[in-house]
NUVOMAR-404533 format. One line per 5 residues: number of its first residue (from 1); their letters; for each residue x, y, z of N, C-alpha, C. Coordinates in steps of 0.2 Angstrom, whole numbers. Example, Ala and Ser with C-alpha at 12.3 -4.5 7.8 and 13.67 -1.06 7.14 Angstrom:
REM NUVOMAR-404533
1> as> 66/-28/39/62/-22/39/66/-16/39; 64/-11/35/68/-5/36/64/0/39
END
This chain:
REM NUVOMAR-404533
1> xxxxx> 59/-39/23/55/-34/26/56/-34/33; 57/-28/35/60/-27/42/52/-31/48; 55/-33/51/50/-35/57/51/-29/63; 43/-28/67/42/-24/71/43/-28/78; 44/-26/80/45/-28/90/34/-26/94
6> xxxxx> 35/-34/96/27/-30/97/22/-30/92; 23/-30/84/18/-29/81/13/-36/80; 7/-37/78/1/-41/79/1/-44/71; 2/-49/70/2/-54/64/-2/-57/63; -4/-58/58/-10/-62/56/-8/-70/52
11> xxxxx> -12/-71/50/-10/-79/49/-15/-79/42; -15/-84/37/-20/-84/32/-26/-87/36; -30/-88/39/-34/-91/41/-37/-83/43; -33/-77/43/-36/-70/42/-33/-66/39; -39/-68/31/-34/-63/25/-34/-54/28
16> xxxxx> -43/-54/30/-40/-46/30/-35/-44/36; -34/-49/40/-28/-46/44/-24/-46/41; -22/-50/35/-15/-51/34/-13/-42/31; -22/-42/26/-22/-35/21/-19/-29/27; -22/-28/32/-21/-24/35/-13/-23/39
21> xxxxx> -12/-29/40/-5/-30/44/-1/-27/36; -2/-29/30/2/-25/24/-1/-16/25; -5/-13/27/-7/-8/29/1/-5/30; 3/-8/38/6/-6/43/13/-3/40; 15/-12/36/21/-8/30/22/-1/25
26> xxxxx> 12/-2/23/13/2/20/15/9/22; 12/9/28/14/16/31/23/20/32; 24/13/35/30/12/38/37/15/32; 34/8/26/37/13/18/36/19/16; 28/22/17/28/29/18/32/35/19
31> xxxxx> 34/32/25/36/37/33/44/36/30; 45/32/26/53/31/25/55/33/18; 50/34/14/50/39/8/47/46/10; 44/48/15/44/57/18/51/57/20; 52/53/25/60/55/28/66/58/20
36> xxxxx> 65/52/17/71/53/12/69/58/7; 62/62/8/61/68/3/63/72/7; 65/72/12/66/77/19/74/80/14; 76/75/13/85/79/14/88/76/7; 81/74/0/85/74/-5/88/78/-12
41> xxxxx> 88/86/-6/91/90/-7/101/91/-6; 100/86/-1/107/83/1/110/79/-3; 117/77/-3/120/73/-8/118/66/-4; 115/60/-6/115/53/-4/120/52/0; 115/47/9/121/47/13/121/38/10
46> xxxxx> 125/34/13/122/26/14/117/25/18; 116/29/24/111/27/27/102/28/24; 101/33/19/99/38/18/94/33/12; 100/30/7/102/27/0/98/19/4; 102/16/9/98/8/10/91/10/13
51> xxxxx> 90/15/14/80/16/18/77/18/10; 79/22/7/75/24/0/75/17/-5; 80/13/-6/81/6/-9/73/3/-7; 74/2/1/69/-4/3/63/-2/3; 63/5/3/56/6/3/54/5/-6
56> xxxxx> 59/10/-10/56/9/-18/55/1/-19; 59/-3/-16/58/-11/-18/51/-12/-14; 50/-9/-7/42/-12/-6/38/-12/-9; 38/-3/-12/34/-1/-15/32/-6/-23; 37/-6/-26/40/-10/-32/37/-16/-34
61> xxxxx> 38/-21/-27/36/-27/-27/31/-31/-22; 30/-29/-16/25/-32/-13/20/-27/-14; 18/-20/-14/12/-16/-14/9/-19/-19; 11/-19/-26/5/-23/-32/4/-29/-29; 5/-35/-25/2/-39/-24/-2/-39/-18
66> xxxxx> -4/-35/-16/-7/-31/-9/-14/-29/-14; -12/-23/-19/-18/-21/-25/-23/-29/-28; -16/-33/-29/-21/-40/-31/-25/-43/-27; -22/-45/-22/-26/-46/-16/-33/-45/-16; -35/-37/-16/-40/-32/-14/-42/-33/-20
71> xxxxx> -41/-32/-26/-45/-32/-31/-45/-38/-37; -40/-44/-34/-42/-50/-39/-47/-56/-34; -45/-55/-28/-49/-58/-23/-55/-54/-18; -53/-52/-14/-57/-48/-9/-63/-44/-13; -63/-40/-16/-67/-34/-18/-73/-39/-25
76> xxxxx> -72/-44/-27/-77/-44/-32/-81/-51/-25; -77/-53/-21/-83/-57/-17/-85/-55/-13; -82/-47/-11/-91/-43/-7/-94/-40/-11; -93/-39/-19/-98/-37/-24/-105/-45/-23; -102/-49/-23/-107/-56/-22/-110/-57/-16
81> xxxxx> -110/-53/-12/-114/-52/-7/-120/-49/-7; -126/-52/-5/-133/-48/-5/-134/-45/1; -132/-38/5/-131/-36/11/-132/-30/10; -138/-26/15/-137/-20/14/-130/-18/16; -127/-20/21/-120/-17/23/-114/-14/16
86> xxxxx> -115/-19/13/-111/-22/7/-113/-16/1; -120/-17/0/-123/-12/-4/-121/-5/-4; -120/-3/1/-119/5/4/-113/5/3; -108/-1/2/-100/0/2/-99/1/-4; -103/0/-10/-99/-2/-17/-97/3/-16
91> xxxxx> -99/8/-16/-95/17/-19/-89/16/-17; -88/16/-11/-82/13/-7/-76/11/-11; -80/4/-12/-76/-1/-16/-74/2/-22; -78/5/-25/-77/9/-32/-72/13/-32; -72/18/-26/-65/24/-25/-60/19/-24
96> xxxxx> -60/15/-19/-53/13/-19/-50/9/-25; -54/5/-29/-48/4/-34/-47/10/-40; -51/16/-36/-49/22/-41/-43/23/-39; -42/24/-31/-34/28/-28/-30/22/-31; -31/15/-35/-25/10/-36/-23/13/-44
101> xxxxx> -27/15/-45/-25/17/-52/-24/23/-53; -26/28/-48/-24/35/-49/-16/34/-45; -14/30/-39/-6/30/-38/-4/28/-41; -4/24/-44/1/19/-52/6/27/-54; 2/30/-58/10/33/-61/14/38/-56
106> xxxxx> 9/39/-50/13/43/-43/20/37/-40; 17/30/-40/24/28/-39/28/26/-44; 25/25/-50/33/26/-55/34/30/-57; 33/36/-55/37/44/-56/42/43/-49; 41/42/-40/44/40/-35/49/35/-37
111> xxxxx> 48/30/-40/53/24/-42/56/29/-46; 56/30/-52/63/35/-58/67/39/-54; 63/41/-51/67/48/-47/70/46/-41; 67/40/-39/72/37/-32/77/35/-35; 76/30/-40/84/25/-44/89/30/-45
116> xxxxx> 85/37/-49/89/43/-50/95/44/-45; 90/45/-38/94/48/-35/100/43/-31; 99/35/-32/102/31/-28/108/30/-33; 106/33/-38/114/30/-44/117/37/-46; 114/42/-45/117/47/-46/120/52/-40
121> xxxxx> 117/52/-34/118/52/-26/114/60/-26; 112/62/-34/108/70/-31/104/69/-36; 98/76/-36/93/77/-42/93/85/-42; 92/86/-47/89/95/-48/86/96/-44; 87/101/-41/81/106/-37/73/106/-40
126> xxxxx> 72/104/-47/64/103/-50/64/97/-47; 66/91/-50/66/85/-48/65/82/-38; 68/86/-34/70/86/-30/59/86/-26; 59/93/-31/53/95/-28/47/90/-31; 47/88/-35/44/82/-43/41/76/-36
131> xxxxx> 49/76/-33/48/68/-29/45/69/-24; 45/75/-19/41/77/-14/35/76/-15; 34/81/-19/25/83/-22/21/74/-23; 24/71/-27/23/65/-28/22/62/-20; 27/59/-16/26/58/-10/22/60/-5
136> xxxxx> 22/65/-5/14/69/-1/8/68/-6; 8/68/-10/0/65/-12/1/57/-12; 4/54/-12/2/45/-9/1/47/-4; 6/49/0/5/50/10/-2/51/10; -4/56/7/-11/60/8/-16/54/6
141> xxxxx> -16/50/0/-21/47/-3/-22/40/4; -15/39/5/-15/31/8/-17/32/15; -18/38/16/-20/38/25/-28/39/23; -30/41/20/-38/40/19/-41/33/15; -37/31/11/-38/24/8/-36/19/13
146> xxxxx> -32/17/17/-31/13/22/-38/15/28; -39/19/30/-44/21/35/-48/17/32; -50/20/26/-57/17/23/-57/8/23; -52/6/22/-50/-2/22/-52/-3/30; -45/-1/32/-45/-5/40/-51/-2/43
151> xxxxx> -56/5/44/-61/4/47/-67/2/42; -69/-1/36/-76/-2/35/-75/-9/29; -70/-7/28/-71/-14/22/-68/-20/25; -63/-22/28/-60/-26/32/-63/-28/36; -67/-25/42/-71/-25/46/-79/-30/43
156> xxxxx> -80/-26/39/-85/-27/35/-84/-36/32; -80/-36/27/-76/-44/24/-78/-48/29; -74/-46/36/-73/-52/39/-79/-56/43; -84/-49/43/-91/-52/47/-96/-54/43; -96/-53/38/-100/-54/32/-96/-62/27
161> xxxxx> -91/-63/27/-90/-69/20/-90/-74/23; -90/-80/21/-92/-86/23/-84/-90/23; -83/-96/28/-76/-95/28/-74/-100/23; -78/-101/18/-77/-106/12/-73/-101/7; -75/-92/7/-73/-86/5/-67/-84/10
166> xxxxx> -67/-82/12/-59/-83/16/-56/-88/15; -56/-93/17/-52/-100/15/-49/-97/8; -53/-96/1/-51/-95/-5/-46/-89/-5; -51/-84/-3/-45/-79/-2/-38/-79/0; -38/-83/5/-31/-84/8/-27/-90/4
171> xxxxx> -30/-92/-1/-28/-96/-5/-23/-96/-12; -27/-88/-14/-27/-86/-21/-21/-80/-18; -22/-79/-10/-14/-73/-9/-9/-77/-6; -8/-81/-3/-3/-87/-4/5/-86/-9; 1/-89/-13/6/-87/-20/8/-81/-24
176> x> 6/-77/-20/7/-67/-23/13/-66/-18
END
């Protein structure tokens, strides 16, 4: 996973930092799956082919354990919280594991058509446009679902759970 110059790192002893600090990737992967719909009307360059690789692999393999995080840990232990803050969030909490399940087949359509294009070095002009459309709706979903995280739920987590509930949390993401 590439390192950023300057960027602010968290430690387990701050899961939602840590979740947030995976925000940044997210984006980062993002921005590198736009770039590579940008020009995959062009035949694959290498430079082109190693940034679409890494990102499909991030997408691939650490995003689902970012989902667990939030929703095997985090999200049912601010459901156990008696707070109006808390209270007011569930809807919240309820749409975001809806964008985790509404992205699920947006990045396995992304993943077939990226492999496509990395072993094949092109795709049809339908497909072409398939992988686009696919990528701007993530882009579009995850800058409203991270906002909602990094400004109210994360915030929220951190002032509200007891750090016996953080200690766990950063216990149970550990080994993801």
């Amino acid at each position: 996973m590439p390192v950023q110059i300057g960027a602010t790192t968290h430690s387990f002893s701050d899961p939602t930092g840590l979740l947030s600090d995976c925000h940044r990737r997210i984006e980062m992967f993002l921005g590198t799956l736009e770039a590579a719909a940008a020009v995959l009307d062009c035949p694959a360059t290498e430079e082109t082919g190693r940034a679409l690789e890494s990102a499909l692999r991030y997408f691939g393999q650490a995003a689902p354990k970012h989902t667990a995080d939030e929703e095997a840990s985090l999200f049912p232990r601010l459901r156990q919280i008696h707070h109006p803050d808390v209270q007011s969030a569930f809807s919240k909490l309820e749409q975001l594991e809806e964008d985790h399940r509404w992205a699920a087949p947006l990045h396995v359509e992304v993943e077939r058509l990226g492999a496509q294009y990395l072993s094949m070095g092109n795709l049809s002009d339908t497909e072409v446009e398939e992988f686009r459309k696919a990528v701007a709706s993530l882009a579009s979903m995850y800058k409203q679902h991270i906002n909602v995280e990094d400004e109210l739920v994360f915030p929220l987590a951190a002032r509200l759970l007891s750090d016996a509930d953080k200690s766990a949390i950063a216990d149970e993401m550990a080994p993801r």
